[in-house]
N, C-alpha and C positions, 0 to 999 in steps of 0.2 A: 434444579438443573445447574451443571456446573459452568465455567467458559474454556476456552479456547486460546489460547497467545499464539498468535502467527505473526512471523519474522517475513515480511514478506519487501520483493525487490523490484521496485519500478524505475523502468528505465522510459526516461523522456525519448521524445525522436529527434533533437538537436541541443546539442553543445548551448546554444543562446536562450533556451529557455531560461524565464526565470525561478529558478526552483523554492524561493519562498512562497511567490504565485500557486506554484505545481501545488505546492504542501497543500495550501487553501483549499484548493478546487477540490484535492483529494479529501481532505477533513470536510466539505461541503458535500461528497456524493456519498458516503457513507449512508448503508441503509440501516433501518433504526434497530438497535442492541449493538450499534458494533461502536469501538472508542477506538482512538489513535492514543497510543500509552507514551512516545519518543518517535521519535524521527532521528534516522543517523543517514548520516550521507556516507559513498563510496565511490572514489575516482576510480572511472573504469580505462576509461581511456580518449585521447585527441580530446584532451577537454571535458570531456562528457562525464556526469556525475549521476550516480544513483542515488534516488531515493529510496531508502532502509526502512519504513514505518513498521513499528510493532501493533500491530489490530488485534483487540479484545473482541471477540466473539461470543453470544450465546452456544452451547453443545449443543445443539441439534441439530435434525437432518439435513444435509447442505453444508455445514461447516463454515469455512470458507469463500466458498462458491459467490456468495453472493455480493462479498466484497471485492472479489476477483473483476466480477463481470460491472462492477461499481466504479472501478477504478480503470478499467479499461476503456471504459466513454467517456472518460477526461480528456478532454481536448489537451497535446502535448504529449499526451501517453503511449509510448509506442510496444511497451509489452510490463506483463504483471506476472510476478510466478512470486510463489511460495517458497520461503525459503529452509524455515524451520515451523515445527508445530509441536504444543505444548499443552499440559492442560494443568489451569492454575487452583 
């Protein structure tokens, strides 16, 4: 089975978050096969900073999905989308 690389973009719900904090919780809810390969940050706007994690994935059914729905119940997290997908 091969993996997956997703470029994916989370966006906190406030400017004051702490986004090393953010990183953690995100690398903590991670369901098992999936790895954080880099973290890049992107000023969006008023302060407010994205997190950019590129997520390894197993190829199979779901994808994604279920780092999606993993990172969206991080406390701080106010949206999670995908940005690019690959397969390595």
């Amino acid at each position: 089975m091969g993996k997956v690389a997703a470029k994916m973009k989370v966006m906190p719900n406030s400017p004051e978050i702490d986004l090393d904090d953010l990183q953690q919780k995100l690398e903590e809810s991670l369901p098992q096969g999936a790895e954080i390969r880099n973290v890049e940050r992107d000023d969006v706007a008023f302060g407010l900073v994205a997190l950019l994690p590129m997520v390894v994935v197993p190829d199979d059914a779901g994808g994604t999905e279920a780092v999606e729905e993993a990172f969206s119940g991080v406390e701080g997290v106010e949206s999670v989308k995908v940005e690019e997908v690959g397969r390595l």
